[in-house]
N, C-alpha and C positions, 0 to 999 in steps of 0.2 A: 674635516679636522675635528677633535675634539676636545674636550678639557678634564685638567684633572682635579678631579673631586675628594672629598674627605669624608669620613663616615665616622661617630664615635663608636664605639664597641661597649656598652654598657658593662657587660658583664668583666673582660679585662682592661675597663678605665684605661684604654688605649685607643688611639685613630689611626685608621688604615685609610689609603690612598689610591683612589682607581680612577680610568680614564675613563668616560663613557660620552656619548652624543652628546653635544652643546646644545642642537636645536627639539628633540625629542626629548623627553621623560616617559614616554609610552615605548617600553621594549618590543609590543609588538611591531611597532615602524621602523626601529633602531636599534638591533639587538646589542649593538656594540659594547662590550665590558672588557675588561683589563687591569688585572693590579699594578699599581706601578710599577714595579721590579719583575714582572711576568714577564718568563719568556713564553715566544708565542712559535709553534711548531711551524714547518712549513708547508702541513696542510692546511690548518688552520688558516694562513694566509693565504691560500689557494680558497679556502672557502669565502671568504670575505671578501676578495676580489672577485668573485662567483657574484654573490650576494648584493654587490656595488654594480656590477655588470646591468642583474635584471632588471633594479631601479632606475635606471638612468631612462632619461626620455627616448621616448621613440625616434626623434628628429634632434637635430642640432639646431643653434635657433638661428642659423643661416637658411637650411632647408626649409623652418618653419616660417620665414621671411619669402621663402619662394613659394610656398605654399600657398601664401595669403593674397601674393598679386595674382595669383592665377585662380583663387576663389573669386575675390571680388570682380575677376572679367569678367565672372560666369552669370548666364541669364541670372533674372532671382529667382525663377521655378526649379533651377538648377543647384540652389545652393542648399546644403544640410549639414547639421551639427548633431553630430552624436552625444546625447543626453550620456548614457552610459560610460563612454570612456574620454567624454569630452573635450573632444575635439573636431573642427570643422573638416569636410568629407571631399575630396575631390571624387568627381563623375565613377572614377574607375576604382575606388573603393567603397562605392552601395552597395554593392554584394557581400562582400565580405562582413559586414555590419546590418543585414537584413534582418538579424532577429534582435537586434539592438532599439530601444528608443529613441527616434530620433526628433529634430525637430526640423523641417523643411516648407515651413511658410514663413512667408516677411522675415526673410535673416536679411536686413538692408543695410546699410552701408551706417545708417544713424545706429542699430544696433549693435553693431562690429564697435563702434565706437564706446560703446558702454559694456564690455566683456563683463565687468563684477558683476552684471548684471544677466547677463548670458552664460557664465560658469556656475556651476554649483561650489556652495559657500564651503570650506573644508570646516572640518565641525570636529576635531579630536581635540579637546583641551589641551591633554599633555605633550602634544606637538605643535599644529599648524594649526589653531583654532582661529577661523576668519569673522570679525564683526565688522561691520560696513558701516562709514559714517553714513548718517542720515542727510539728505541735503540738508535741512536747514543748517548745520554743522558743518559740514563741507561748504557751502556758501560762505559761511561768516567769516572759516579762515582764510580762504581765497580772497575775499574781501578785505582783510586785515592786511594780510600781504603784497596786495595792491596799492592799498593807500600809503603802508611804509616804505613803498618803493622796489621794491622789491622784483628782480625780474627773472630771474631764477630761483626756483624749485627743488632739491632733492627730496623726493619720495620714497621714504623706507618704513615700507608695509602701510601706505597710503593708495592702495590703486583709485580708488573711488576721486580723491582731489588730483590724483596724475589726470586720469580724464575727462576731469572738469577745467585742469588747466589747457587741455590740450581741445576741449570744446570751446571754449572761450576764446583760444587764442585765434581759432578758425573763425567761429561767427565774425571778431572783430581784432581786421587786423591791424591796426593804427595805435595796437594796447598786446601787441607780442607778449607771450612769458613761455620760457624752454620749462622743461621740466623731464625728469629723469628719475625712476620709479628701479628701486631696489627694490627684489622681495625674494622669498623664498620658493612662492609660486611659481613653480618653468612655465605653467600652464598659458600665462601672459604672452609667452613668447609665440604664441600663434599669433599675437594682433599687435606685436610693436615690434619698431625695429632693434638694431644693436644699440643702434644712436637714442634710442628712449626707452630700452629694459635693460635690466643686467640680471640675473637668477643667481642671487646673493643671498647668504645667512647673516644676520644682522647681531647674531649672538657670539661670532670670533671673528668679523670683518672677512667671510673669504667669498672670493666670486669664483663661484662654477665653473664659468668658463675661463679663466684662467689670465694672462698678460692682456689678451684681445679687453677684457670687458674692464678690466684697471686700467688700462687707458682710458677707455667710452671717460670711467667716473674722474679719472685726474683731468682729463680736458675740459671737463663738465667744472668740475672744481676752480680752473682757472678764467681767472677775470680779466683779460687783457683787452676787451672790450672796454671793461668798467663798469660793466652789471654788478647789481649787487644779488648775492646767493642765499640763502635760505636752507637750514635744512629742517622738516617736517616728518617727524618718528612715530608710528603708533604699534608697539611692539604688544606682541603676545601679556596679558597681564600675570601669567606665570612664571614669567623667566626670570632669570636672576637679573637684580639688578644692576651688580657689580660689573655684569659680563657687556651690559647696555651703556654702563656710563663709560667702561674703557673702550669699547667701537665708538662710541659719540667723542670720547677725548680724540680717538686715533683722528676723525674725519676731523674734527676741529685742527688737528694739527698738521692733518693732510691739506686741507683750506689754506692756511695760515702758509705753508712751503709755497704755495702753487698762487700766488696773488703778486700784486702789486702794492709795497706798501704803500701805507696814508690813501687808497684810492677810492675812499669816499668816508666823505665823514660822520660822526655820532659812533666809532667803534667801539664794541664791546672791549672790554679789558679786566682782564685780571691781574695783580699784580705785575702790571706794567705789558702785560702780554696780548697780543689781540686775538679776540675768540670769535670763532663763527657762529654770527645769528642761529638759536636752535629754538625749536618748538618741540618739545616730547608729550605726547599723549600720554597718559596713566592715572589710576585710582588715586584718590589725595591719599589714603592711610599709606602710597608709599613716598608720603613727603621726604619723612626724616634719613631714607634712605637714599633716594633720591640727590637733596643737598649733602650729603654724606659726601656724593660722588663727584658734583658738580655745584660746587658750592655759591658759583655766579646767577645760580637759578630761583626763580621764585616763582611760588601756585599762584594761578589767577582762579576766579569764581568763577568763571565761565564754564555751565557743564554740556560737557561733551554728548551726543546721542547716538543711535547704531540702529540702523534699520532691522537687524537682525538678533537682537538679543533683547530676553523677556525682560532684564531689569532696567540693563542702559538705556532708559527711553526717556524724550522731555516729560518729566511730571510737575505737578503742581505741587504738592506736600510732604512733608516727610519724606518717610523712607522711599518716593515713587520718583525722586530726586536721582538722576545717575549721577556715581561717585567719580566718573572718570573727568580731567581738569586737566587744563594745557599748563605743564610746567617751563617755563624759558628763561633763556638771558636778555631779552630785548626789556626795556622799560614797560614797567604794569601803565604808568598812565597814558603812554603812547597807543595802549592797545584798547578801542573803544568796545567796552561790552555796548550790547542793542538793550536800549532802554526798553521799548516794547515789550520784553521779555523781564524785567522785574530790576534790571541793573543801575546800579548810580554810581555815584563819584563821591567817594571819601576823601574831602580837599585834606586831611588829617594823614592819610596813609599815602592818599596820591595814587589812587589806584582805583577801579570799578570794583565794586560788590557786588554781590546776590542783596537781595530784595531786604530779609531779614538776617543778613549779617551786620548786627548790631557793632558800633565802635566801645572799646570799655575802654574808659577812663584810667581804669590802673594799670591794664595792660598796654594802652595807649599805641591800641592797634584793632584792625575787622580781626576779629578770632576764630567765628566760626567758620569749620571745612566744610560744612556737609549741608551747605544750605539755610540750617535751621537757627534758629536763637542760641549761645551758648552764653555760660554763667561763671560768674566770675569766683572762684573758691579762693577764698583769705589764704587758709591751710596751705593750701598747692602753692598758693602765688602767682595763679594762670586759671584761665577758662578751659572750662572742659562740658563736655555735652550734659544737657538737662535732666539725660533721667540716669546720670550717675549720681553717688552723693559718698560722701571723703568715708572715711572709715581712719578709725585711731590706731585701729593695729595695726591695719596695712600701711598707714601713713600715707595715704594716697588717695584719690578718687575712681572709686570702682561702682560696678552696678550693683542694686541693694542684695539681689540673691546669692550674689559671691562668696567662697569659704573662702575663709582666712588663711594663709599660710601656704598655699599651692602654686605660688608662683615664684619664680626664682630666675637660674641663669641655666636655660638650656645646652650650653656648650659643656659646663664642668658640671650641672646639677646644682650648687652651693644656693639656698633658697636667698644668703644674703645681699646677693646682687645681682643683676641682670646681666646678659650678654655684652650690651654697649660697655659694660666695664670690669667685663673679665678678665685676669693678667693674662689667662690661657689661651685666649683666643688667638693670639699673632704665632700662636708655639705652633711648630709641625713633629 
């Protein structure tokens, strides 16, 4: 499926309207394009069902369930994963993959169990771009989870804590937790079942495979046990947001059909409504967007880190700080930052801070997002980071080498207001 988009047209102060892929912004993965009002010939749709045919996985993720019990019978001298097209090899397809790289020592049963770790990371930004929490990360939310009680898991584009839930629950079983891992990856689907993957797009709520895996996630969703549910998001940081907060409303209100009410207490609520417990991963500068969407949610200081990306990583100072922050509905002071690591407790806010996120007085709240000291400007009326400073023209606080006058409202152009409060924006 995919969504339809808006483009302004500079030149005739007009917006046109086309459909293209939700989950890709890279044409070469997605060529998908359409004016709204295009008709579409019926070779063309003969091409695109062409086109839809090639991509699709080589196995169904039934066959890829069978695939996998009859790996792991196999001796271990017997077992091989093909590096190149990344997938595990039964006996009678070595040959056909002999001038491939493969990898055929120690694939054991502990390894199977860590696939993020056995796949290669997808790495196109403008699509599927993969960054893997780091354990310490993945620890701390498993742990948080635990303590609030928590016994279910949804996993959307979390594999790294799917298989941490799913290691833990094994080591020790007297401290169960299900857990059930959406992602965009099929590739999963060699090492989980239907009952713990679904090959989902998290940018228009649709699943792959079709009524079969909206079950797996509505049965998953209902509580007639009386477990309480959880859902943990850590979506691409290029996608729209708009498109993330209304999948997160849709599942919240998919939750909310599929419960028992009053079946345990401390429930989120908004206006009188009950919301499902959520954790979203993402960079704070998309706070204001963010609450835009889901306005029961607030940033915590806790920053997030990634095995696999040069910036997101635990730093110590400034800018070596990763920006990315759990934003949720559950209570800040419920959720314990690890002191070890720099955090405390603002009895003022009711909530853990970072190290030097200073309380101010006038704003009479922790201000800083990014870690560092921030400063309180009279003018603004709000802190804002230390190495801006206010400017008279601009009437605002900007950084010192900034020209005057070049900013404005990207939708209409008009320099005298921003986007957040342009009449034009809601017009089609």
């Amino acid at each position: 499926p995919t969504v339809l988009f808006q483009v302004k047209c500079s030149e005739e102060k007009s917006r046109k309207r086309f459909y293209a892929c939700s989950a890709c912004r890279d044409r070469k993965d997605c060529s998908f394009f359409q004016w709204e009002n295009e008709k579409v010939s019926e070779e063309r749709l003969r091409v695109r069902e062409e086109q839809n045919r090639l991509k699709q996985p080589a196995f169904s993720h039934s066959e890829y369930c069978t695939r996998f019990r009859e790996f792991v019978s196999l001796p271990l001298d017997e077992r091989r994963f093909c590096v190149d097209c990344q997938l595990l090899l039964l006996p009678a397809e070595w040959s056909a993959h002999a001038s491939h790289q493969s990898l055929s020592d120690d694939v054991t049963v502990a390894r199977l169990r860590r696939p993020s770790l056995l796949l290669r990371a997808l790495e196109n930004k403008k699509s599927n771009a993969q960054y893997l929490f780091a354990d310490r990360s993945c620890h701390f939310l498993l742990d948080v989870l635990c303590g609030l009680g928590f016994k279910k898991v949804l996993c959307i584009g979390t594999p790294r804590l799917h298989e941490l839930i799913k290691i833990r629950s094994t080591e020790d079983k007297t401290n169960t937790m299900k857990s059930l891992l959406l992602d965009i990856d099929f590739r999963y689907s060699q090492f989980y079942t239907q009952q713990e993957f679904c090959h989902y797009n998290m940018f228009n709520h649709h699943f792959f495979d079709g009524k079969e895996a909206v079950d797996v996630f509505l049965d998953f969703l209902s509580d007639e046990d009386g477990t309480k549910a959880v859902m943990v998001a850590d979506p691409p940081f290029g996608g729209l947001v708009k498109l993330l907060g209304h999948t997160f409303s849709k599942i919240s209100e998919t939750w909310r059909r599929h419960r028992r009410a009053g079946a345990y207490s401390g429930e989120i609520q908004e206006r009188g409504v009950s919301q499902m417990p959520m954790v979203w991963i993402f960079p704070y500068f998309f706070e204001a967007r963010i609450l835009e969407c889901l306005p029961t949610f607030s940033m915590l200081d806790y920053q997030v880190d990634y095995d696999n990306h040069p910036l997101y990583k635990l730093g110590t100072t400034g800018r070596k700080q990763s920006p990315v922050r759990l934003f949720t509905n559950l209570c800040p002071k419920d959720i314990i930052l690890p002191k070890d690591e720099g955090y405390r407790f603002c009895g003022v806010c009711e909530r853990y801070v970072s190290a030097e996120n200073r309380h101010c007085a006038v704003c009479n709240a922790c201000t800083s997002k990014n870690g560092r000291p921030w400063k309180h400007c009279a003018e603004c009326g709000k802190c804002v980071k230390p190495s801006w400073r206010h400017c008279s023209s601009c009437e605002r606080c900007v950084l010192p080498d900034h020209h005057c006058g070049q900013t404005g409202c990207y939708n209409c152009g008009d320099p005298t207001h921003k986007h957040k409060a342009c009449p034009l924006k809601h017009k089609k």
